[in-house]
N, C-alpha and C positions, 0 to 999 in steps of 0.2 A: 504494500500500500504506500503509495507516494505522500499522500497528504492526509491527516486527522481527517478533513471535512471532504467528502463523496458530493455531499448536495445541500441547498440551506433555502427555503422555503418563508417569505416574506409575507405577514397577511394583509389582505385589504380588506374594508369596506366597500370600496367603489373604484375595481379594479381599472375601468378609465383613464381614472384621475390618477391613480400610484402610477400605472403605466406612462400614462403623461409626465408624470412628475421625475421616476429616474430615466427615462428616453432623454429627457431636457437638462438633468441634471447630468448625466453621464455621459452623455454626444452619443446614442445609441438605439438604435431599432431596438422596440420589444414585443415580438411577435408572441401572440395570441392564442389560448387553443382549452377546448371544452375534455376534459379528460377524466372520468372514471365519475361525473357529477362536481367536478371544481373546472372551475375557471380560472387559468395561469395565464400570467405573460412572463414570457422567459428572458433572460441577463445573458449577456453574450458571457461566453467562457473562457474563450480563444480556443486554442488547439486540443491543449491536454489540461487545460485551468480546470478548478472545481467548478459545479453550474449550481443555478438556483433559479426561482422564480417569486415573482407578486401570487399569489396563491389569492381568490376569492372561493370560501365554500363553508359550511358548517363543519366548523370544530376549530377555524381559523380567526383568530381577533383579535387585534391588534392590540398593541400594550410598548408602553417604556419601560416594563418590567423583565427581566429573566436575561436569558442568554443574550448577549452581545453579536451582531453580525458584525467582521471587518469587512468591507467591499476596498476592492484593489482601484485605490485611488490615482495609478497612475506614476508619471515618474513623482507630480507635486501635485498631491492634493488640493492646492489652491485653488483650481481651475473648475473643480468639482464643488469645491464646497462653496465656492464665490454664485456656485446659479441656486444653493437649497431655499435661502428664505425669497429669492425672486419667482418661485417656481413652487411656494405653499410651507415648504417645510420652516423649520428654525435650528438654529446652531446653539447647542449646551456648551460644548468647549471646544472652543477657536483650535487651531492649528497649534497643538504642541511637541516639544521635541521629545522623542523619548530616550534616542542617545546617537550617536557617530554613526553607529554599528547596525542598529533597526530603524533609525529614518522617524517618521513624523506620525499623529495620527490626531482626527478629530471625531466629536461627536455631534450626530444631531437627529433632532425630531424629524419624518416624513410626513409627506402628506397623508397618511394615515395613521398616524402617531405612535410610530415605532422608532424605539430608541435604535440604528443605525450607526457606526462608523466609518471613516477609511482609515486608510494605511498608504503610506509613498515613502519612495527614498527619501527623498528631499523636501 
């Protein structure tokens, strides 16, 4: 196994609007798809990246509570986290460094009020 994390499932309310919100926030297509009774819009992954999706469905709701997502912010998260509160969400803690060696990360609220972060080198 390459990575702890396989796959990581983001919930919505009003899959739309999440969709809208990390497509704009991320500079990324998020295609769409009705799957076993949920409604996903899927997170590019790149090649061999972990995937995830916005997840609308019974058993999914949103919360700033519990497990932490990092989403791969890039070389500088800046760029990312400069479109969250233009685009619905809000920023908990700005851009901080956590050291030389692992590079930066921030947190914030989504458009559906899920506590969210990134991760960058720089």
């Amino acid at each position: 196994m390459a990575n702890a994390i396989s796959w990581f499932e983001i919930p919505a309310n009003d899959l739309n609007r999440a969709c809208d919100f990390y497509a704009k926030v991320l500079s990324q297509d998020v295609h769409t798809q009705d799957i076993n009774g949920l409604t996903m819009g899927f997170l590019h992954n790149g090649e061999d990246g972990v995937g995830g999706a916005l997840v609308k469905g019974e058993g999914y709701l949103p919360s700033a509570e519990g497990a932490l997502v990092y989403l791969n912010g890039g070389e500088d998260l800046s760029a990312p986290l400069s479109k969250v509160e233009e685009f619905g969400g809000q920023v908990v803690l700005p851009k901080t460094k956590i050291s030389d060696e692992i590079g930066y990360f921030a947190i914030f609220i989504d458009s559906e009020g899920n506590k969210v972060a990134f991760h960058s080198p720089n």
